[in-house]
C-alpha positions as protocol buffer text, in pm:
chain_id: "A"
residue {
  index: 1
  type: UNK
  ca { x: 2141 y: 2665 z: 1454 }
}
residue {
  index: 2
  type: UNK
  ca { x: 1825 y: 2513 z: 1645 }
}
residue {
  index: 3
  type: UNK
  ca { x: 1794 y: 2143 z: 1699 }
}
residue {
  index: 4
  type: UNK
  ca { x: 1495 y: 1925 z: 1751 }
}
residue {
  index: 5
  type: UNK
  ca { x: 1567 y: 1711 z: 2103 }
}
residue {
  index: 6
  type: UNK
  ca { x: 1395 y: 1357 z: 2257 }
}
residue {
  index: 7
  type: UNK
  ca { x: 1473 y: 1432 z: 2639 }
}
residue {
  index: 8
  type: UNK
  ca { x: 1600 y: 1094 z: 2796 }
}
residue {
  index: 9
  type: UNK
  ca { x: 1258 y: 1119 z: 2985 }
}
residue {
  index: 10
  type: UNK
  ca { x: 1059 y: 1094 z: 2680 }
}
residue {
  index: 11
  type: UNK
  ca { x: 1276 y: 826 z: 2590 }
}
residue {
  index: 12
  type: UNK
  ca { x: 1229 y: 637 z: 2917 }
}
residue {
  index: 13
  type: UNK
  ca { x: 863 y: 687 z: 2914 }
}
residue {
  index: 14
  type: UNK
  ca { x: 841 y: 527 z: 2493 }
}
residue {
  index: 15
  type: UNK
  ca { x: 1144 y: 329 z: 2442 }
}
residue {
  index: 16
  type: UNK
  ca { x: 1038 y: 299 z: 2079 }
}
residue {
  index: 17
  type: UNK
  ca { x: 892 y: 628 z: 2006 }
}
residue {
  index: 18
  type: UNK
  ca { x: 991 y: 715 z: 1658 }
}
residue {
  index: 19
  type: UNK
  ca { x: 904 y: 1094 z: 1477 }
}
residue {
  index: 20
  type: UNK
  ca { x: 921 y: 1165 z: 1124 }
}
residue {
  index: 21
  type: UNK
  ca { x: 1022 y: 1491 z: 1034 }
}
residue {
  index: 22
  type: UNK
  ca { x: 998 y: 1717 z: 781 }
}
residue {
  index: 23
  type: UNK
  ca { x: 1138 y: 2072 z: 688 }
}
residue {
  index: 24
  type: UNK
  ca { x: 1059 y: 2258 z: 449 }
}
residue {
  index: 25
  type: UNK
  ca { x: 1257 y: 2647 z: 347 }
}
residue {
  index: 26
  type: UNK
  ca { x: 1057 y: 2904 z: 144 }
}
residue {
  index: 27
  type: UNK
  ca { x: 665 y: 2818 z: 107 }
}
residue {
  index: 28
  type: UNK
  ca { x: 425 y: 3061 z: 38 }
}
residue {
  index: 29
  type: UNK
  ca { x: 146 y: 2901 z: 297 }
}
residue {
  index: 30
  type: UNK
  ca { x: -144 y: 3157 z: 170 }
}
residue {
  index: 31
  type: UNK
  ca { x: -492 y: 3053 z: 96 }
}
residue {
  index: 32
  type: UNK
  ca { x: -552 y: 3080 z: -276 }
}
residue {
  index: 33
  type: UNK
  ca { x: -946 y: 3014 z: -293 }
}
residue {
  index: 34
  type: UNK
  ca { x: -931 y: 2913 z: -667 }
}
residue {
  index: 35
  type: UNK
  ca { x: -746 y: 2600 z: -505 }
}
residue {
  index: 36
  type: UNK
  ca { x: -1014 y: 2525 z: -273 }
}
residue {
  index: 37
  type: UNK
  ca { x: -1159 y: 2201 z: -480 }
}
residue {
  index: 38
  type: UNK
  ca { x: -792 y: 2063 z: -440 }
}
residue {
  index: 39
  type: UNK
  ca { x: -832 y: 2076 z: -98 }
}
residue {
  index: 40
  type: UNK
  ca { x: -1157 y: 1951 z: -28 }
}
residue {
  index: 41
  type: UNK
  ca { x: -1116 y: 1644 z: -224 }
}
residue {
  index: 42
  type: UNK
  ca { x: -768 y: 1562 z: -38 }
}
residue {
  index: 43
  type: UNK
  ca { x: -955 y: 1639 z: 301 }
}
residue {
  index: 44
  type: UNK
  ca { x: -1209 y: 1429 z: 171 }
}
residue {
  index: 45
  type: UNK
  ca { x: -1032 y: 1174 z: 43 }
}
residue {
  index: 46
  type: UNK
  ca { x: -865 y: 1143 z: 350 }
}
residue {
  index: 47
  type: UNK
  ca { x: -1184 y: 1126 z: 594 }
}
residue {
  index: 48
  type: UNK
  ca { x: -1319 y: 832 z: 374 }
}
residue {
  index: 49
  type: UNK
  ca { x: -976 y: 623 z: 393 }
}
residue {
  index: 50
  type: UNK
  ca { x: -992 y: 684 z: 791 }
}
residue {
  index: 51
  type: UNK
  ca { x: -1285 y: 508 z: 825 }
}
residue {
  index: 52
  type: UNK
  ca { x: -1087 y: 216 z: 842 }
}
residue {
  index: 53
  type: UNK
  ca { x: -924 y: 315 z: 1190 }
}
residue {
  index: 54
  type: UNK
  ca { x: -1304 y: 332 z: 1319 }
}
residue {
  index: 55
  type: UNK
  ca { x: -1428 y: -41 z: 1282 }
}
residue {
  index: 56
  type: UNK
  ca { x: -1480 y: -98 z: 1705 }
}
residue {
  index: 57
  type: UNK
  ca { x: -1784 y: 39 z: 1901 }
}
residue {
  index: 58
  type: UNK
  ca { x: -1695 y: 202 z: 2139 }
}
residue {
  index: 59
  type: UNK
  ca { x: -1490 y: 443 z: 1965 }
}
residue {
  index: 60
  type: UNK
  ca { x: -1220 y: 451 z: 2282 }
}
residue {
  index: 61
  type: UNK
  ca { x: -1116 y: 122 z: 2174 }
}
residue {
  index: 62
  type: UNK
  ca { x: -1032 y: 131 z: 1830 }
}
residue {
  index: 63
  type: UNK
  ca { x: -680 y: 61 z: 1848 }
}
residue {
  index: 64
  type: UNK
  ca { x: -554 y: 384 z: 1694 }
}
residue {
  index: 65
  type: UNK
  ca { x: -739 y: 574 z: 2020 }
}
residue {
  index: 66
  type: UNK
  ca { x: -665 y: 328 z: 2242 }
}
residue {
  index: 67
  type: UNK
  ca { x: -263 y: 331 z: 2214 }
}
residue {
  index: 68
  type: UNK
  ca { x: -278 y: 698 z: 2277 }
}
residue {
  index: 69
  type: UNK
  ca { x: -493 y: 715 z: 2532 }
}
residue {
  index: 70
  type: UNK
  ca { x: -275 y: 429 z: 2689 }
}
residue {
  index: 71
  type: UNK
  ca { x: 44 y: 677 z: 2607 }
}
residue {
  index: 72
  type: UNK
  ca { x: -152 y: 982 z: 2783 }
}
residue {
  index: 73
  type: UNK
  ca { x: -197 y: 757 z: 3065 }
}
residue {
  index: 74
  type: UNK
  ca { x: 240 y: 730 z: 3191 }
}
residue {
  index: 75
  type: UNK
  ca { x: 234 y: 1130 z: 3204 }
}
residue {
  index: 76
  type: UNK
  ca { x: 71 y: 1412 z: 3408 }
}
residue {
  index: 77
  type: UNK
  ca { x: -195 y: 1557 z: 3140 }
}
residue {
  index: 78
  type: UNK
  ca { x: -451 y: 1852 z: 3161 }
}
residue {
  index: 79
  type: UNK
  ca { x: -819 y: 1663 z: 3236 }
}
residue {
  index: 80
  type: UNK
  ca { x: -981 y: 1611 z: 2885 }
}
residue {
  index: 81
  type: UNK
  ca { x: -638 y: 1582 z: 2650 }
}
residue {
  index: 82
  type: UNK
  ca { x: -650 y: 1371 z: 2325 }
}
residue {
  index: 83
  type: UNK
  ca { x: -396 y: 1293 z: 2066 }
}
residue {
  index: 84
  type: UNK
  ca { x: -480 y: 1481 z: 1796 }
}
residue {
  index: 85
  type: UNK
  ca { x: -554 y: 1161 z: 1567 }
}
residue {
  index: 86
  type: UNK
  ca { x: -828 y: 1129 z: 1833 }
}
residue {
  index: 87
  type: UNK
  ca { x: -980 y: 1458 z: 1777 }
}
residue {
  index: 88
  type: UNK
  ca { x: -978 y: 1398 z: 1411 }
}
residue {
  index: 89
  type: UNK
  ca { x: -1107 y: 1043 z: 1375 }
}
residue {
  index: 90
  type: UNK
  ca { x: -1421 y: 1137 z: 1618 }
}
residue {
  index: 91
  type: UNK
  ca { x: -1500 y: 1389 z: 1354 }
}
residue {
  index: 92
  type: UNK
  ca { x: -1492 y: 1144 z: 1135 }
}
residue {
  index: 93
  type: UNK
  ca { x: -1681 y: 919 z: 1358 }
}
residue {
  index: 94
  type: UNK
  ca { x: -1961 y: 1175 z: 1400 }
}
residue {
  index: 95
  type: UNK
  ca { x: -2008 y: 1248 z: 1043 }
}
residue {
  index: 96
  type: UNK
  ca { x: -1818 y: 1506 z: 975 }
}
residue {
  index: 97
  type: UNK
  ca { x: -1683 y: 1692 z: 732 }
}
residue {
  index: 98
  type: UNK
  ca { x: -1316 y: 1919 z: 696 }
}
residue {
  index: 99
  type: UNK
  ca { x: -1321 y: 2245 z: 502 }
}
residue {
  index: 100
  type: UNK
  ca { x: -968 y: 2370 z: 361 }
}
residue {
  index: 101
  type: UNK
  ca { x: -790 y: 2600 z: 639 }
}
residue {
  index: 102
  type: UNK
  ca { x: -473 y: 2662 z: 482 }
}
residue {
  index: 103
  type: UNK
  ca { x: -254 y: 2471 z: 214 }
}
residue {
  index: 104
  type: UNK
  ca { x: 8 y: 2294 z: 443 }
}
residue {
  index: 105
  type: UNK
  ca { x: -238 y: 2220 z: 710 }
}
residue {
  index: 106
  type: UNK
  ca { x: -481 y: 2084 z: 487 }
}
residue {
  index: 107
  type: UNK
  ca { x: -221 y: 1845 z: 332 }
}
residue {
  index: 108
  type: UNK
  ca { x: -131 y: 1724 z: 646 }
}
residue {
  index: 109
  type: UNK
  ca { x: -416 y: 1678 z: 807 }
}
residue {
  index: 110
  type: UNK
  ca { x: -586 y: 1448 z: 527 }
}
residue {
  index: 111
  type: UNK
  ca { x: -266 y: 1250 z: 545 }
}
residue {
  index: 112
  type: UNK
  ca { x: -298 y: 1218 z: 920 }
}
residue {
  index: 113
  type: UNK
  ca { x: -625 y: 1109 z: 818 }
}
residue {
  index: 114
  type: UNK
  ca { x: -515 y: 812 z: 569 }
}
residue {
  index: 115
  type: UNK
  ca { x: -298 y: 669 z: 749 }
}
residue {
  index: 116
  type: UNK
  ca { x: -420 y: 707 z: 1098 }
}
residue {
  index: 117
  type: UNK
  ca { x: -97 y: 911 z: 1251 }
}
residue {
  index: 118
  type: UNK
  ca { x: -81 y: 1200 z: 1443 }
}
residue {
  index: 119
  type: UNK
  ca { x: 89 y: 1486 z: 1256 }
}
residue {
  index: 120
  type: UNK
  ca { x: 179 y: 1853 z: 1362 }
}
residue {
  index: 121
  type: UNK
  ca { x: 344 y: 2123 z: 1265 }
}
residue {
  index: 122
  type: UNK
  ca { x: 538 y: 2485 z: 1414 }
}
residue {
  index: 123
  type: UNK
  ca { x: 686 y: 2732 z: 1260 }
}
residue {
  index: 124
  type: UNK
  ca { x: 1040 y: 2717 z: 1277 }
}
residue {
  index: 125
  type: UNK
  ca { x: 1128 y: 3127 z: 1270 }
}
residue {
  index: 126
  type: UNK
  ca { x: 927 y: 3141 z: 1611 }
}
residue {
  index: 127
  type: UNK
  ca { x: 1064 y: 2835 z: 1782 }
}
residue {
  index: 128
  type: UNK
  ca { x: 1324 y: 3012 z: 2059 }
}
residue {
  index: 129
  type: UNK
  ca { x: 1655 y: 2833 z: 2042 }
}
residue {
  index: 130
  type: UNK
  ca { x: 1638 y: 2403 z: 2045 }
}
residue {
  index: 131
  type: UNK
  ca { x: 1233 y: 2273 z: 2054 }
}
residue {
  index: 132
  type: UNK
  ca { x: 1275 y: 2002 z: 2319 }
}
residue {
  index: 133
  type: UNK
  ca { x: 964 y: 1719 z: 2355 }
}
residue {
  index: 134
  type: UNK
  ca { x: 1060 y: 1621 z: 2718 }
}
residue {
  index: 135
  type: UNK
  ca { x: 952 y: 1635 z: 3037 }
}
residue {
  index: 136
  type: UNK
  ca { x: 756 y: 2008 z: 3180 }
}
residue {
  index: 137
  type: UNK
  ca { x: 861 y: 2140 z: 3506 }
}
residue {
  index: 138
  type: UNK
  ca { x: 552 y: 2339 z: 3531 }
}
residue {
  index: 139
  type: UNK
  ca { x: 474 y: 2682 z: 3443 }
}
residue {
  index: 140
  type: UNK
  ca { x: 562 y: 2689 z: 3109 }
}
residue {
  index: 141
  type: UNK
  ca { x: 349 y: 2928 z: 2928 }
}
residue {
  index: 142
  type: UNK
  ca { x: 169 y: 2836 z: 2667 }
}
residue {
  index: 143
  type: UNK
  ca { x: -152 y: 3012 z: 2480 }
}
residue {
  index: 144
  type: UNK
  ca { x: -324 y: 2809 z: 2280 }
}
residue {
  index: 145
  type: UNK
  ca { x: -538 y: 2869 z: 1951 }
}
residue {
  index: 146
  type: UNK
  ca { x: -878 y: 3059 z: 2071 }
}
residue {
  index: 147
  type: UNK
  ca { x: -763 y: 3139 z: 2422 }
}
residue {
  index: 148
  type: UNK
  ca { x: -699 y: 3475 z: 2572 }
}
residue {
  index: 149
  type: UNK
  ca { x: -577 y: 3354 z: 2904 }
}
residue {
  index: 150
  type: UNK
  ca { x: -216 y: 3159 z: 2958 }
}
residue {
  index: 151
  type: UNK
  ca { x: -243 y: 2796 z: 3019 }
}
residue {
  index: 152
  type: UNK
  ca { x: 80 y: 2677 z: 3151 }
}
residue {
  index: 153
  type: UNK
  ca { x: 228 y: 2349 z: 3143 }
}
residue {
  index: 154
  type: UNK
  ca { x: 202 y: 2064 z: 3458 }
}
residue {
  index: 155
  type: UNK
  ca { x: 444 y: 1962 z: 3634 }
}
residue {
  index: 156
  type: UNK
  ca { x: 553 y: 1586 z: 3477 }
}
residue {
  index: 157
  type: UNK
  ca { x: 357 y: 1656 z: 3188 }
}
residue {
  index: 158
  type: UNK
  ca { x: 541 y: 1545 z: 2861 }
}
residue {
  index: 159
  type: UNK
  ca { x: 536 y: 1846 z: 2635 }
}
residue {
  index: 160
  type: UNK
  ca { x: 741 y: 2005 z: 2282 }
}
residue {
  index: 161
  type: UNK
  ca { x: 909 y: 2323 z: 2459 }
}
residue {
  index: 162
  type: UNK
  ca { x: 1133 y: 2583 z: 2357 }
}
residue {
  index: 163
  type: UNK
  ca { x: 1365 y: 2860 z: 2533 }
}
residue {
  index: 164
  type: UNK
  ca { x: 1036 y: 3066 z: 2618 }
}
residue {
  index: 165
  type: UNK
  ca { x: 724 y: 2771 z: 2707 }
}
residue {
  index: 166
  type: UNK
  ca { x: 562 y: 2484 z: 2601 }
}
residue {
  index: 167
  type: UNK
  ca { x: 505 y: 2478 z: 2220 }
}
residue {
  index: 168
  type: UNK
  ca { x: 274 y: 2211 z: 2223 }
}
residue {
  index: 169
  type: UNK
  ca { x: 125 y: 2020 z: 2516 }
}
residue {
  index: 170
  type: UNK
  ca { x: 19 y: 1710 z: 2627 }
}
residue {
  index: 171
  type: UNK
  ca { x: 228 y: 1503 z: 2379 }
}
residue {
  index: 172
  type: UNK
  ca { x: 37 y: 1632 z: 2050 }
}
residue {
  index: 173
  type: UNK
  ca { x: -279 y: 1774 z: 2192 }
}
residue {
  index: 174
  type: UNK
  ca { x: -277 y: 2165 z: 2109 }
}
residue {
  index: 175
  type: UNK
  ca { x: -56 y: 2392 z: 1946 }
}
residue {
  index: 176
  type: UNK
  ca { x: 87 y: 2722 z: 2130 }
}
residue {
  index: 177
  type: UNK
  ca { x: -81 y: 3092 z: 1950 }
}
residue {
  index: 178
  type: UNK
  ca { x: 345 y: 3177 z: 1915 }
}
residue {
  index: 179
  type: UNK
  ca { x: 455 y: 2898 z: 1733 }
}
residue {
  index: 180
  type: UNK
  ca { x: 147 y: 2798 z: 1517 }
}
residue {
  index: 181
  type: UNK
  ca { x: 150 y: 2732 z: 1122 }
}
residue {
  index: 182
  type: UNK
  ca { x: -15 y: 3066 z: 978 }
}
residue {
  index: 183
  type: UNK
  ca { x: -60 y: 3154 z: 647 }
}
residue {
  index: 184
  type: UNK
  ca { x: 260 y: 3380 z: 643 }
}
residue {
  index: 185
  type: UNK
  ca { x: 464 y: 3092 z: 793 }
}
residue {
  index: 186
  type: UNK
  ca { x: 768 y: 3000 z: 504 }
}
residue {
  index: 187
  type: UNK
  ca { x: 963 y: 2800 z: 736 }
}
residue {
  index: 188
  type: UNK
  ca { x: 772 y: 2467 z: 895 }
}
residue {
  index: 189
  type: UNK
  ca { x: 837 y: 2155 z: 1055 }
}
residue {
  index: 190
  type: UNK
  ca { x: 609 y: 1898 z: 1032 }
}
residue {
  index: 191
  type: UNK
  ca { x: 658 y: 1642 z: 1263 }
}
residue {
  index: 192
  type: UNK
  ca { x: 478 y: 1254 z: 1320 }
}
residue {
  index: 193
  type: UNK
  ca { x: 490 y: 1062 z: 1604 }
}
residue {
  index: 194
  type: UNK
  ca { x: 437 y: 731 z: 1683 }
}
residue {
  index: 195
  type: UNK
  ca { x: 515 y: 546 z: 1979 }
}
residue {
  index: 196
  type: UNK
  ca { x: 540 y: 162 z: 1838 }
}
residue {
  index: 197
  type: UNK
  ca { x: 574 y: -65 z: 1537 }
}
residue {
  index: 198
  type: UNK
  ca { x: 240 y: 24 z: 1407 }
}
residue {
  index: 199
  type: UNK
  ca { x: 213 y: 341 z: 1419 }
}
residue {
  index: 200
  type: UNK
  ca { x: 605 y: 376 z: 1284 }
}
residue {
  index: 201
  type: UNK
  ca { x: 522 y: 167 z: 962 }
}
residue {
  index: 202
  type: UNK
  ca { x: 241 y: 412 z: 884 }
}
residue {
  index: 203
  type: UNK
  ca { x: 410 y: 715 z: 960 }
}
residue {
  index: 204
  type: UNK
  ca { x: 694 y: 680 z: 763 }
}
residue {
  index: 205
  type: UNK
  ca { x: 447 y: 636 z: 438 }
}
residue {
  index: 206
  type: UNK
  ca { x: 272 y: 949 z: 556 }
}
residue {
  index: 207
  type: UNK
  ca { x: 536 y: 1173 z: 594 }
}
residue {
  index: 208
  type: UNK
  ca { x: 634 y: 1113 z: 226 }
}
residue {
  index: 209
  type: UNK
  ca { x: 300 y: 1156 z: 95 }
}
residue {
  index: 210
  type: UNK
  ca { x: 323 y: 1484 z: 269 }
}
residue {
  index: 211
  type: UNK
  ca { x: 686 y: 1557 z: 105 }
}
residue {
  index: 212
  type: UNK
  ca { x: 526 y: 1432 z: -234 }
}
residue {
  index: 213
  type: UNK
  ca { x: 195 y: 1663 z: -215 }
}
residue {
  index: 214
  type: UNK
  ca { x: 445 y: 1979 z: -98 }
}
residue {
  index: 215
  type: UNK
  ca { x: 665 y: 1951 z: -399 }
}
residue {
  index: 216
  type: UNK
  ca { x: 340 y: 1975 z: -578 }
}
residue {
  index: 217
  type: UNK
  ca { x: 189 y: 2210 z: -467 }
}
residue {
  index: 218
  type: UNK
  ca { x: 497 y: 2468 z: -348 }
}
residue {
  index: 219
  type: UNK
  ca { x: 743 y: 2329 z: -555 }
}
residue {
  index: 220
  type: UNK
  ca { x: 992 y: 2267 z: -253 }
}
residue {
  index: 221
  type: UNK
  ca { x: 1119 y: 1963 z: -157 }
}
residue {
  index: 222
  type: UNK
  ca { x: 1109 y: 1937 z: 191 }
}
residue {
  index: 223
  type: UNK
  ca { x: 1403 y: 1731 z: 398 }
}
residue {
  index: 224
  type: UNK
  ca { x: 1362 y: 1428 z: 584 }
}
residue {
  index: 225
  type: UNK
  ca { x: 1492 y: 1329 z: 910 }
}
residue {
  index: 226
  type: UNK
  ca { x: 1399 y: 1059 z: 1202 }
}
residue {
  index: 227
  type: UNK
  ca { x: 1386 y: 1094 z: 1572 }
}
residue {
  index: 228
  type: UNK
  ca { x: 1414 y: 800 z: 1803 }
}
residue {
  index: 229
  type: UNK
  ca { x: 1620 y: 712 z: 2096 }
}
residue {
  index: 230
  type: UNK
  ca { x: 1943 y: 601 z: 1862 }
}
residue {
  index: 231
  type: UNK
  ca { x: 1904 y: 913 z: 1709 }
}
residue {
  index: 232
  type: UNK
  ca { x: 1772 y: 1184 z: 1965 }
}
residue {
  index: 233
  type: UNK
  ca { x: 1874 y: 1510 z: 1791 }
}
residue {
  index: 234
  type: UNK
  ca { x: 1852 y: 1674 z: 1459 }
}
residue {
  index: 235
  type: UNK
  ca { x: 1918 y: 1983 z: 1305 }
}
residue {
  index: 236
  type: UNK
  ca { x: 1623 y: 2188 z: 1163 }
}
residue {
  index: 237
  type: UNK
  ca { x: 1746 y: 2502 z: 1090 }
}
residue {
  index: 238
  type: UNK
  ca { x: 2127 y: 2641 z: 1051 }
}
C-alpha cells in the first residue's frame, strides 16, 4: 500500500492548502500521431481560455503569479523556481504555442491552462513507499528532466519526496527523471494544488475535466480524492 502524506509542516506553512487528486489504473499513455489534432486543439483551447489569468502588466502581478510567488516566498527555494502555472502562463504571455507531448500530459496541461491551477503528475509504480509533500532535510536527490548531474533538495525547502529523494521540488516546480509521466507509465497520479479559496474553487472543476477527458480518451475512470489538513492522507495504490 503507498499513501499520499501533507507533513504537519506543509500544513503549518498553508493552513488551507487543498490538492485534488486523481488516480488512474491501466492507461496506455503512448503517443498515437493520428490523434495529434485532438490534442492541439485542447492545448489550444486551453492557451486561449488562460488569457484571462494575464489581464495585469507586469506579468508578476497577475494574481494567479503573484499568490505563488508569495507561497515560494515562506520556504527555502533553489534561485529562479516558479510554480508551474507560472511557467505556463508566461508562454502564454509571450505568444506561444504547446505542441502535443503525450496524451495524459497534454490533457492536463490545457486544463491547468483553463482554469489557471497548477497540475502535476508521477508515476505511481516508481514512487518508493508513501510520496510525502513536506518539509526537505537536504540532500535529497533528485534529477530532473534534461539534467545529467543530481540536484539535491535544500535544507527547509518544501518538496513531494519519497523513500529514495525528492520527487518534485520546490512545491510544483520540476519533476524528478525517476518518477516522471512517460509514455509507458499505466499507473498515474495527477495531483492539483492550491493553497486558498481561489485557487480551491478552480481546482476542483479542473480535476474533473481531467477525469471527464481520461474516460474519453482511455476509457478509465480515474478516482478522486482530496488532501487538506482535515484530511492529510490518502491511499493511492493497495
Amino acid at each position: 500500500m503507498k499513501k499520499f502524506i501533507l507533513d504537519p509542516k506543509t500544513i503549518e506553512l498553508f493552513p488551507d492548502i487543498h490538492i485534488d487528486v486523481m488516480t488512474l489504473h491501466g492507461i496506455d499513455n503512448h503517443v498515437n500521431e493520428k490523434d495529434d489534432p485532438y490534442f492541439q486543439k485542447l492545448l489550444d483551447e486551453g492557451t486561449e481560455a488562460a488569457e484571462q489569468f494575464i489581464t495585469v502588466d507586469p506579468f508578476r502581478d497577475n494574481p494567479v503569479v503573484a499568490e505563488w510567488r508569495e507561497a515560494f516566498r515562506k520556504f527555502k527555494t533553489k534561485k529562479g523556481a516558479r510554480s508551474t502555472i507560472e511557467a505556463l502562463l508566461k508562454r502564454v504571455s509571450h505568444g506561444k504555442r504547446f505542441s502535443p507531448i503525450a496524451p495524459l500530459v497534454d490533457i492536463y496541461n490545457s486544463q491547468s491552462l483553463k482554469y489557471g491551477v497548477s497540475v502535476g503528475g508521477e508515476n505511481v509504480d516508481a514512487i518508493a513507499g508513501d510520496m510525502h509533500l513536506g518539509e526537505a532535510k537536504g540532500g535529497e536527490s533528485f534529477l530532473p528532466y534534461g539534467e545529467t548531474e543530481d540536484m539535491p533538495a535544500l535544507p527547509g525547502e518544501i518538496c513531494y519526496m519519497d523513500d529514495k529523494g525528492a520527487v518534485c521540488r520546490c512545491f510544483n516546480w520540476r519533476e524528478n527523471q525517476r518518477t516522471e509521466l512517460t509514455e509507458d507509465t499505466t499507473n498515474p497520479i495527477i495531483d492539483i494544488e492550491s493553497i486558498n479559496e481561489d485557487q480551491s474553487a478552480r481546482s476542483d472543476v479542473a480535476i474533473r475535466e481531467i477525469q471527464r477527458l481520461c474516460k474519453e480518451y482511455f476509457g478509465v475512470v480515474g478516482q478522486l480524492q482530496q488532501l487538506n489538513a482535515e484530511n492529510p492522507e490518502i491511499v493511492i495504490a493497495k
